[in-house]
N, C-alpha and C positions, 0 to 999 in steps of 0.2 A: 649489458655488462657481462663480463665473462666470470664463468663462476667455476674454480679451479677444481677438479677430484680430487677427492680423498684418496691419499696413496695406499696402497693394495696392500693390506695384509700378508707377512710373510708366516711362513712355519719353517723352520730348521730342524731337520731329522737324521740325530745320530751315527755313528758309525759302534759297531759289535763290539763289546766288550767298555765302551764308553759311555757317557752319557751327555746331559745337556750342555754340559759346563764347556765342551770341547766348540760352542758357537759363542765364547762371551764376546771376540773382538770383532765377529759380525754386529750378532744381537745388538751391542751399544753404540757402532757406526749406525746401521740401518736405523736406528730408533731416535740419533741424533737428527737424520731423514725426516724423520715425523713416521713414518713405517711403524704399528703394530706389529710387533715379533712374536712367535710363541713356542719357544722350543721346550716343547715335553720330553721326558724320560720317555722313553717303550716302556711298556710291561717288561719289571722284572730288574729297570735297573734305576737308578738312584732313588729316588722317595717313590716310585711305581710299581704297586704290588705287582707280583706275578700271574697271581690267579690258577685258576684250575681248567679254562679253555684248552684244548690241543693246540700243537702246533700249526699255526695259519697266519701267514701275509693280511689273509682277509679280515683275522681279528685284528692284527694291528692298524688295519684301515680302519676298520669301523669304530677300535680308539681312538682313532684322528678326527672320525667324523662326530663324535659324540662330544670331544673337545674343543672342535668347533662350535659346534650347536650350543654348550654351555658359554663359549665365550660371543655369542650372537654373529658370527662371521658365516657369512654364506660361501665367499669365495677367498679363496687365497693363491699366493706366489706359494711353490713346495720347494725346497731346497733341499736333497737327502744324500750324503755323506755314505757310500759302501750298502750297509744295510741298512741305514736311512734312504737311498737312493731306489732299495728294493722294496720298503714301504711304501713311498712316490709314487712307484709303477703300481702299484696294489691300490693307491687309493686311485690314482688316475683309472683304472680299472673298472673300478666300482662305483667313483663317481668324477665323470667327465665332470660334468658342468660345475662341477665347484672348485676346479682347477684354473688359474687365471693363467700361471707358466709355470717352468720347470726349471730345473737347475739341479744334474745330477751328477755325480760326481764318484767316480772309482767302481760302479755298477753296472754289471753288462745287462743287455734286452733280451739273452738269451737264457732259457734255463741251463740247468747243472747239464754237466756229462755224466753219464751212468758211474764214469771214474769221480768225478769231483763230488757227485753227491755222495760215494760212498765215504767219500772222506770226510765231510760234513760229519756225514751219522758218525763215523768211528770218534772224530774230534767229539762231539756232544757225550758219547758214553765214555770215552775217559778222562773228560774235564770232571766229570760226576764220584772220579774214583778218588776217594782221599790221600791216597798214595801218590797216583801217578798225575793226577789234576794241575795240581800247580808247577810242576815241573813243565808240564805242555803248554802253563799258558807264558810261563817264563821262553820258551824257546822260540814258538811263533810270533808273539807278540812283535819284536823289534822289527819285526817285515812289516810292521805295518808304515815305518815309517822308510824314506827314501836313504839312500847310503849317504850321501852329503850333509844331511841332517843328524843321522847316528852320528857321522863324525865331527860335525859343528854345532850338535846343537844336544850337549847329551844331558841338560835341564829336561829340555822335552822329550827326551827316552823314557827318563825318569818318571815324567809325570803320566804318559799315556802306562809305561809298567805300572805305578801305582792305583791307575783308575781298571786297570785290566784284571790285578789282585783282589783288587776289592769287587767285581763282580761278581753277585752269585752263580757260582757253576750249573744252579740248574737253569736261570737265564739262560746265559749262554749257550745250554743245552739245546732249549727252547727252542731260542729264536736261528741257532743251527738248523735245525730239522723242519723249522719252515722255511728257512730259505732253501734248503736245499728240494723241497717240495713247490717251488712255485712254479709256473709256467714262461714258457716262452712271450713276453713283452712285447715284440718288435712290432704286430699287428695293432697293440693299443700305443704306441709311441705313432704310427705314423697318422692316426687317424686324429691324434692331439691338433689343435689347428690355434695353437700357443706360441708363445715366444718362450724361447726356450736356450737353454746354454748348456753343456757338456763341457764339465770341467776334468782334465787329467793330468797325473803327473808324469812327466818326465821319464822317471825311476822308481813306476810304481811294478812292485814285484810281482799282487797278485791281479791284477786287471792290467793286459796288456792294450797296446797300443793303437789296435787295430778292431777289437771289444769297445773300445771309446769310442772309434770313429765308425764303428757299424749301431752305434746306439743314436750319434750327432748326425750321419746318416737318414734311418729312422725317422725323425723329427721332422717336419715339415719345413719350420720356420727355426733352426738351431742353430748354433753355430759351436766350433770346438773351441776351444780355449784350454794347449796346452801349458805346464807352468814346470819350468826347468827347475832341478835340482828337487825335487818335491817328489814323495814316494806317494802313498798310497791317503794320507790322510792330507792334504791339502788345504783346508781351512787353519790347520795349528802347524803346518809345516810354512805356509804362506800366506796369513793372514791378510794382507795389504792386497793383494792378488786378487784373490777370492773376495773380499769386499767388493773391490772396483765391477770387479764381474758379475756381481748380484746386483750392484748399484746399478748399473748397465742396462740389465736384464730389468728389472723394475722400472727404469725410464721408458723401455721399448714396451713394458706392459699399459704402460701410462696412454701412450701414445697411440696403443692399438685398442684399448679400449675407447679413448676421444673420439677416436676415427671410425672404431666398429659402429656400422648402421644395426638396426633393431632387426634382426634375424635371429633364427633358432640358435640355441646353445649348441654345438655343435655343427654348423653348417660352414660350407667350406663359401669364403667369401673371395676366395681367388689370392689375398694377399700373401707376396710369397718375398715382399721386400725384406723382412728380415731375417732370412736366410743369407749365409755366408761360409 
């Protein structure tokens, strides 16, 4: 008798200035799957203290990994959304083997440029200023979404400006100044030996088009998955899309688990079928 797996555990991991709530129309697809979902706030935004840690990628791994641990999941599928996408590469990092696949979405493999990180640090110290703070998050903010969306869909401006507002500025600060501190990714993306999906918009302002496809590159077993009219947040810009595509991604994790023979965590088993 054949005795079915237990579908893999997902984690959903935020985009900067957001919080969980920006995966509900995943989260209740996937869970209608039978999928374990668990999308945590980071440190620092919605019910998640901040704490007093420095700035570090690596703490917000080892949050992930410690929330694992409490909810008994050894391995999981990661899905991370911008700066969710740069925690993924952080825990992947830190800890391969509890990594089942990927699914990153608007996050390069590359670190900052000495230009972009400076900009990181300047945005962090004056989101911190009570003058000048809300005016800078009021101005960047709408880049988060794609121009077709600002112009058809200006509920969802609304809603990503009001989860933006409401972020504590020194969050934000925060988790600026670790991303702009992390390292170059591209040597632990290719050694991932996962199924894996790169997800990009269209009309994404700040991750271009070619950042995606050197990240879905990268990956062993990826594939890209662009999504028209969709700027930089594409789970809330195109819900139905992004499901299908995680839905996807979790059938081909299914499968490569059935099929994975008892080998080391990490060893390269030759399979390169789902690559596309």
């Amino acid at each position: 008798m054949t005795t079915l797996a237990t579908p893999v555990p997902v984690v959903l991991l935020h985009a900067l200035s957001l919080r969980a709530t920006m995966w509900e129309a995943q989260a209740g697809a996937l869970r209608a799957l039978g999928h374990r979902v668990l999308a945590p706030d980071q440190r620092g935004f919605g019910a998640t203290p901040l704490g007093d840690e420095p700035p570090s990628l690596d703490t917000v791994a080892d949050d992930l990994a410690r929330t694992l641990d409490e909810h008994g999941i050894e391995r999981a599928a990661l899905a991370g959304s911008s700066m969710g996408g740069y925690a993924a590469m952080a825990f992947l990092r830190r800890f391969p083997d509890r990594v089942a696949g990927l699914a990153l979405m608007s996050a390069r493999a590359t670190a900052d440029s000495p230009e972009a990180a400076t900009q990181r640090l300047q945005f962090a110290h004056v989101v911190q200023d009570e003058k000048a703070g809300r005016p800078l998050v009021e101005r960047v903010t709408p880049a988060l979404l794609g121009a077709t969306t600002r112009r058809r869909n200006p509920e969802l401006l609304a809603r990503v400006l009001a989860d933006a507002r409401a972020a504590d500025p020194a969050a934000l600060a925060w988790a600026q100044r670790a991303i702009a501190a992390r390292p170059d990714s591209t040597d632990v993306l290719r050694a991932a030996r996962v199924p894996a999906v790169v997800i990009a918009g269209a009309e994404d302002a700040l991750v271009a088009a070619d950042e995606s496809r050197h990240v879905a590159d990268a990956l062993p077993h990826a594939r890209l998955v662009t999504v028209a009219r969709a700027g930089h947040l594409q789970p809330l810009e195109a819900p139905e899309k992004v499901t299908a595509a995680l839905g996807r991604l979790l059938a081909e994790i299914a499968a490569t688990d059935h099929d994975r023979p008892a080998t080391p965590v990490g060893a390269d088993t030759g399979n390169r079928g789902l690559a596309c």
